[in-house]
C-alpha positions as a printed NumPy array, in Angstrom:
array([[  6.218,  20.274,  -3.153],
       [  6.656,  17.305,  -5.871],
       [  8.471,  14.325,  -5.199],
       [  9.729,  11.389,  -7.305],
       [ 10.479,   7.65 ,  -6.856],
       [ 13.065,   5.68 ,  -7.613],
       [ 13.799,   2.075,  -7.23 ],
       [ 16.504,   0.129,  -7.045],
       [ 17.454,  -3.954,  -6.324],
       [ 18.431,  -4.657,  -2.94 ],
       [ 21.849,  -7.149,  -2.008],
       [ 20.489,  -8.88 ,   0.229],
       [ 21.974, -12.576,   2.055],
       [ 19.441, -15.285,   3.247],
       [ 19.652, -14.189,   6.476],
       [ 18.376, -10.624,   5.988],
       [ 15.835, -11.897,   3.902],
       [ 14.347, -14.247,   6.83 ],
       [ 14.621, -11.117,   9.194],
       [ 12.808,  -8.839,   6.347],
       [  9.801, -11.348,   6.031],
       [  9.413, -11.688,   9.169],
       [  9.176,  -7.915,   9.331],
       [  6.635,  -7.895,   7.084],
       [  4.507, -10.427,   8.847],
       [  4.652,  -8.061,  12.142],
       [  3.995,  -5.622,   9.828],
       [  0.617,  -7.164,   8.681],
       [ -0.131,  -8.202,  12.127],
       [ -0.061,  -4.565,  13.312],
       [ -2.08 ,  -3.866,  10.41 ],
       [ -4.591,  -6.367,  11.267],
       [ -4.898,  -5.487,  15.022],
       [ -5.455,  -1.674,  14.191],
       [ -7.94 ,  -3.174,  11.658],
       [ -9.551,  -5.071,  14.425],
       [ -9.38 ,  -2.339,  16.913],
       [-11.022,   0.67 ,  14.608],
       [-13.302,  -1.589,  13.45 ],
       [-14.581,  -1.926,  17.249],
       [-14.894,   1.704,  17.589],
       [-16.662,   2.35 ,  14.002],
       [-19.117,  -0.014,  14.294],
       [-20.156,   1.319,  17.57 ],
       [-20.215,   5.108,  16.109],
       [-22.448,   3.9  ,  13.056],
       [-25.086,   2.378,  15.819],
       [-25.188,   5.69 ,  17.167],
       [-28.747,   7.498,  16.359],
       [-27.132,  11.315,  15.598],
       [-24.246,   9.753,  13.705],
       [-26.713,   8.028,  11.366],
       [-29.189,  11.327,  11.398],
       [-26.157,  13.841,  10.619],
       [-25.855,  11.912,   7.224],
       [-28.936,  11.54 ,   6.022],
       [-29.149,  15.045,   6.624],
       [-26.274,  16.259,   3.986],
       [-27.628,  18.042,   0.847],
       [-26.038,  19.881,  -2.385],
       [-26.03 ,  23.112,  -0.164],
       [-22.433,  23.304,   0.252],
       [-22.668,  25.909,   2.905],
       [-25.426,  23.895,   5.45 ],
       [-23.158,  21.107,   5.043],
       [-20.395,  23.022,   6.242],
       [-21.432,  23.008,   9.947],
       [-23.169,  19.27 ,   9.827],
       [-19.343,  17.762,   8.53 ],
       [-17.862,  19.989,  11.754],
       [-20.556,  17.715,  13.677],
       [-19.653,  14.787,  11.727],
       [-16.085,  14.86 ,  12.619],
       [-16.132,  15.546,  15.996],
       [-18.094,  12.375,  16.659],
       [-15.803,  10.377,  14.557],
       [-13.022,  12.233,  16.806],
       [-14.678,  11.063,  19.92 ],
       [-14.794,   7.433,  18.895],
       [-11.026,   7.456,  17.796],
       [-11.399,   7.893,  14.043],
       [ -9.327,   9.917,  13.312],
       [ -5.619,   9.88 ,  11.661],
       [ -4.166,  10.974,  15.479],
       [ -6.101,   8.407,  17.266],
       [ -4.811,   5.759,  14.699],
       [ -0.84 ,   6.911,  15.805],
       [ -2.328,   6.612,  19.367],
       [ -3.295,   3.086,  19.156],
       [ -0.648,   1.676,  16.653],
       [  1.887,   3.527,  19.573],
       [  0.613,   0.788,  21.983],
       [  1.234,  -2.388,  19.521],
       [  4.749,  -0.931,  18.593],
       [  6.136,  -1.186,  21.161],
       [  6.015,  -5.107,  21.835],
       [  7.644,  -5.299,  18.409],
       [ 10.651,  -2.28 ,  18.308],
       [ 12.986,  -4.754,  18.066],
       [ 11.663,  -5.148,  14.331],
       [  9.441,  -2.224,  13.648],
       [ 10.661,   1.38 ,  14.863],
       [  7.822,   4.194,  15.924],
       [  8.092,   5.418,  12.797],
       [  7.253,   2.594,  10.468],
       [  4.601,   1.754,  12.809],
       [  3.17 ,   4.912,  12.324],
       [  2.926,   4.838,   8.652],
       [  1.109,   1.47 ,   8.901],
       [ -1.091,   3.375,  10.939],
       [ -1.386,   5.93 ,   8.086],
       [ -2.135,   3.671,   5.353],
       [ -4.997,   2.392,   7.083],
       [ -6.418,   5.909,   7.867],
       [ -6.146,   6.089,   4.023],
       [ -8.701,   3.443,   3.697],
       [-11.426,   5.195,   6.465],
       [-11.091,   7.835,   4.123],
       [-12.045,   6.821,   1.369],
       [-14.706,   4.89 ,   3.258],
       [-16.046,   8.322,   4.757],
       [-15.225,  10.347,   2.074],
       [-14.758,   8.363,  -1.187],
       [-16.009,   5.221,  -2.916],
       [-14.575,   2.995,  -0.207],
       [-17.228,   0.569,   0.464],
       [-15.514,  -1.561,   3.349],
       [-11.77 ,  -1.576,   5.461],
       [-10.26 ,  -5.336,   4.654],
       [ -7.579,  -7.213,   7.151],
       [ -4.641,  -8.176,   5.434],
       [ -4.01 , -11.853,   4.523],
       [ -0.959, -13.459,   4.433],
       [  1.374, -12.682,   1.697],
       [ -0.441,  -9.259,   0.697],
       [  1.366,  -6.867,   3.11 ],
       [  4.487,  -6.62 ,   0.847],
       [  5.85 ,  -2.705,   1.771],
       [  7.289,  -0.942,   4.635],
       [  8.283,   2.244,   4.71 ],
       [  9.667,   5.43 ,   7.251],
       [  8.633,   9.108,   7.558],
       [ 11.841,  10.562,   6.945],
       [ 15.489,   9.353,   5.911],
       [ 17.157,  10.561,   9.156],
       [ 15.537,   7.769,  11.597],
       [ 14.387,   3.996,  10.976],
       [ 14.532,   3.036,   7.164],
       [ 17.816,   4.942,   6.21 ],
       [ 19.98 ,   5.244,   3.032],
       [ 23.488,   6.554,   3.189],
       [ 26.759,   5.444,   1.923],
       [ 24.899,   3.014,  -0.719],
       [ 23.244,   1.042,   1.958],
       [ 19.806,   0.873,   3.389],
       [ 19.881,   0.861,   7.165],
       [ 17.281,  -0.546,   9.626],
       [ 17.559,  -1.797,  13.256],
       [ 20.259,  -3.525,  12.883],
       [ 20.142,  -4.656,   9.201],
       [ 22.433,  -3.374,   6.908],
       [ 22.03 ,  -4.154,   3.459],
       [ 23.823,  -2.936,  -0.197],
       [ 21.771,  -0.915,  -2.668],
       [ 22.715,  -2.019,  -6.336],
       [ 23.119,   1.311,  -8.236],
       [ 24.362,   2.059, -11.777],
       [ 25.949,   5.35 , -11.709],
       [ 26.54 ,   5.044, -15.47 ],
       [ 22.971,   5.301, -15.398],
       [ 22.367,   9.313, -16.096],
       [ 18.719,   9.481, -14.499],
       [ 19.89 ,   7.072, -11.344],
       [ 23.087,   9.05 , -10.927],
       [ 20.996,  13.042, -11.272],
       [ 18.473,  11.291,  -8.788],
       [ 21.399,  10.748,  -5.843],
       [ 21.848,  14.662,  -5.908],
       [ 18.155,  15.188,  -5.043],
       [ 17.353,  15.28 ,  -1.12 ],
       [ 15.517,  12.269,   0.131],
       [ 12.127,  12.337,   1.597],
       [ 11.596,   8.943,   3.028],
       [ 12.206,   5.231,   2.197],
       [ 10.383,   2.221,   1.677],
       [ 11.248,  -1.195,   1.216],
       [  9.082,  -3.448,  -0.837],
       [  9.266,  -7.598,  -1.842],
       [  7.934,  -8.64 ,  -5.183],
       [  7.26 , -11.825,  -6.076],
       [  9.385, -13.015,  -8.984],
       [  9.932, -16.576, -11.   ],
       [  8.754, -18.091,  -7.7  ],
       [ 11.15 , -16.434,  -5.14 ],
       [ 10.913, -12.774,  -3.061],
       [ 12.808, -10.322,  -4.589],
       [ 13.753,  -6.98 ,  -2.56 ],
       [ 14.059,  -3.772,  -3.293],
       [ 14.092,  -0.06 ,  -1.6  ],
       [ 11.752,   2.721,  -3.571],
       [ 13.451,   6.11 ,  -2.523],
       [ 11.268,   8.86 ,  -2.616],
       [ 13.057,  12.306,  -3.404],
       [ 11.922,  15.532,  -3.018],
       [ 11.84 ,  17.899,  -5.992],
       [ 11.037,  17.459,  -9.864],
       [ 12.252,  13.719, -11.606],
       [ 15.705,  14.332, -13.637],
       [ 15.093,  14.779, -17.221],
       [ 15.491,  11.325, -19.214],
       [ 18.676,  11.266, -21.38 ],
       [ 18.431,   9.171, -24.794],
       [ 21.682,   6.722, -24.508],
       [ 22.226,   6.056, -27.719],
       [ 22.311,  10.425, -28.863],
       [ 22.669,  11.743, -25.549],
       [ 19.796,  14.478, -26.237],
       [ 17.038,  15.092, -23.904],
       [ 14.085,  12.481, -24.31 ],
       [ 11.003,  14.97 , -23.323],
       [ 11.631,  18.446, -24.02 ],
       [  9.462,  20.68 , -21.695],
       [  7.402,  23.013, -24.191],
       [  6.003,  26.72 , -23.378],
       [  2.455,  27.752, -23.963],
       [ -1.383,  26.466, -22.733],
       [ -2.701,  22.939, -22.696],
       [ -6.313,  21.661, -22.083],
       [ -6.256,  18.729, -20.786],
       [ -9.861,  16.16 , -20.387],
       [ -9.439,  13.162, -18.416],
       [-11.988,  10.347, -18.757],
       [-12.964,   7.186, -17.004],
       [-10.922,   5.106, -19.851],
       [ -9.379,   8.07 , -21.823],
       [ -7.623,  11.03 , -22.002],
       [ -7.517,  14.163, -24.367],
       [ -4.807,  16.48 , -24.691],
       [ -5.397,  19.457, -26.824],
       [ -2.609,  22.719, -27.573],
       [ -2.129,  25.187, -30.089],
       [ -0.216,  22.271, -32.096],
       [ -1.724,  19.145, -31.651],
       [ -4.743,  17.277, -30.245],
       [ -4.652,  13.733, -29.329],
       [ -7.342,  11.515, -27.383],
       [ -4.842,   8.563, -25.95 ],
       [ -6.356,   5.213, -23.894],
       [ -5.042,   5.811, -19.913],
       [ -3.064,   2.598, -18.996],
       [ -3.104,   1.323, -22.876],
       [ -0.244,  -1.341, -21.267],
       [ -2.081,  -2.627, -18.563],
       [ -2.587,  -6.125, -18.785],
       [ -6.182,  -7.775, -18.389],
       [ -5.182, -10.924, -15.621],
       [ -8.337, -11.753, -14.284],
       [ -8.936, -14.574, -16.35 ],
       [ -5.563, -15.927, -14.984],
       [ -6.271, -14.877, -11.167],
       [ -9.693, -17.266, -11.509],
       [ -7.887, -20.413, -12.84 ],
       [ -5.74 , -19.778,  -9.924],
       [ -8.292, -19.576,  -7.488],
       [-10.097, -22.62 ,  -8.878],
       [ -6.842, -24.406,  -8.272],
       [ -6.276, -23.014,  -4.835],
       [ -9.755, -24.408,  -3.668],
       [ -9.373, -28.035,  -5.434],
       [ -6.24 , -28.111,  -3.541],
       [ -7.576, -26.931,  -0.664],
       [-10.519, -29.47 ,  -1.106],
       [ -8.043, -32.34 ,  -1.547],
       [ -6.016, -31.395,   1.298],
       [ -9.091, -31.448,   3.97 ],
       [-11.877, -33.507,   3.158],
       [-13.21 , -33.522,   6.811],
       [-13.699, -29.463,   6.336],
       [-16.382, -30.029,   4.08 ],
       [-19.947, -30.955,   3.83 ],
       [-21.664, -33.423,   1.374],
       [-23.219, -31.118,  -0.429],
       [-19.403, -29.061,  -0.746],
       [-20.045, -26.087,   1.652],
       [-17.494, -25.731,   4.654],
       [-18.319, -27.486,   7.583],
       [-19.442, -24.611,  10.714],
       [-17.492, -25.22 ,  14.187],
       [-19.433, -23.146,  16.766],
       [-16.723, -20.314,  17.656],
       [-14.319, -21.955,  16.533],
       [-11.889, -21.034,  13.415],
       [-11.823, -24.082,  10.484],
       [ -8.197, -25.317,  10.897],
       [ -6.739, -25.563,   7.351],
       [ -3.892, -27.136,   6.382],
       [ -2.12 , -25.718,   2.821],
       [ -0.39 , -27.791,   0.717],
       [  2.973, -26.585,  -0.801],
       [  1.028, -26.03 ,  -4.127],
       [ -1.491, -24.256,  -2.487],
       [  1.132, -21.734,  -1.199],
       [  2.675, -21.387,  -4.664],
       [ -0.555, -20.866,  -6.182],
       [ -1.377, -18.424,  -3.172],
       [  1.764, -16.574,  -3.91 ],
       [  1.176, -16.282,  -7.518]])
């Protein structure tokens, strides 16, 4: 069944915003410990000599591959990887945090991350990365009727209440409140240098149709007839009984790499600045035995983090 997303601002006083980051740091610790915990159990199945032979083993016949991937999978099974293990083990963290973080939420943390082993087994996933600080921005529920909740124009969560801003003047916002909701998820952008909140509902059913403002007429009409569609790695081309057009997927995406290395550059001469005893002569990071390099991050260093 389809389902569409809608965001909207949230109203939201200091104090809710303290409790909401702070949810968000449990959130990434969670993350991190499941990280740490599958990570246990996956490096011990790789070491394993049948794991290791059952993969080298897969060919292009699709039907001899059938009953090594039955193999496959039951090993992963056995060493907890697996999407039900994952609920298992995130079960076990939750609950030293349901003050903050209800069963629910915890368990689609523990769903994202068994999105990653996927694509690690099964996709172009090369490697399952921890978190760092300031990069676990969403948290969201599995349905609308327990933990993250909208009614009544607010979003509900242990114990938080906070306002949704919606225009019903709007005709798309106001057509999208008569859909059913699926689930919600709170998210925190980082905008002109502060957090900014907002809840992304997800509805069930098709999106409203758009409405031009200014005319009131429909903005896409929905045609009749066949289309061929041929998606590429940078393009895509459309071709019907009326028209063919080759168009440039994400033409508006912006290019910021060049702008995420001057940052970096400035995040390590800060860094470099700010601990001069971490460092070797020769500029490489001093090693401590076992122990972690203590850093200490100036309040540029943050903003440039953030950024």
């Amino acid at each position: 069944m389809a389902n569409f997303i809608v965001e909207f601002p949230l109203k939201t006083e200091k104090y809710q915003e303290d409790i909401l980051n702070k949810r968000f740091e449990i959130g990434r610790h969670i993350y991190n410990s499941l990280v740490n915990v599958t990570q246990k159990h996956y490096k011990e199945m790789i070491k394993t000599k049948k794991y290791r032979t059952l993969l080298s083993s897969l060919t292009g016949n699709k039907k001899s591959n059938k009953e090594i991937w039955k193999q496959i999978n039951d090993i992963r099974k056995q060493y907890g990887m697996s999407e039900y293990s994952f609920h298992e083990d995130v079960k076990q963290m939750q609950k030293y945090f349901k003050s903050n973080i209800d069963s629910f939420t915890a368990q689609k943390i523990a769903i994202e991350l068994w999105k990653s082993y996927d694509k690690l087994f099964y996709g172009n996933g090369k490697k399952v990365y921890y978190k760092k600080y300031g990069e676990f921005n969403s948290l969201e529920g599995k349905s609308n009727t327990t933990g993250i909740r909208f009614k009544d124009d607010m979003i509900t969560w242990n114990g938080l209440k906070i306002p949704v801003v919606i225009d019903y003047d709007n005709y798309y916002e106001y057509q999208a409140m008569q859909s059913k909701i699926c689930y919600n998820r709170i998210v925190r952008k980082y905008v002109r240098n502060k957090y900014k909140y907002y809840v992304q509902i997800v509805w069930k059913g098709n999106p409203p149709v758009k409405i031009d403002t200014d005319t009131g007429e429909m903005k896409h009409y929905i045609g009749k007839g066949d289309i061929g569609i041929d998606i590429g790695t940078r393009t895509i081309a459309i071709s019907s009984k009326s028209d063919v057009k080759i168009l440039e997927l994400a033409d508006r995406v912006e290019n910021i790499e060049n702008q995420k290395e001057k940052l970096l550059r400035k995040m390590d001469r800060s860094r470099r600045v700010t601990n001069p005893n971490n460092y070797n002569e020769d500029g490489t990071i001093k090693k401590q035995g076992n122990k972690k390099v203590a850093w200490i991050q100036s309040n540029h260093y943050m903003k440039y983090q953030k950024e």
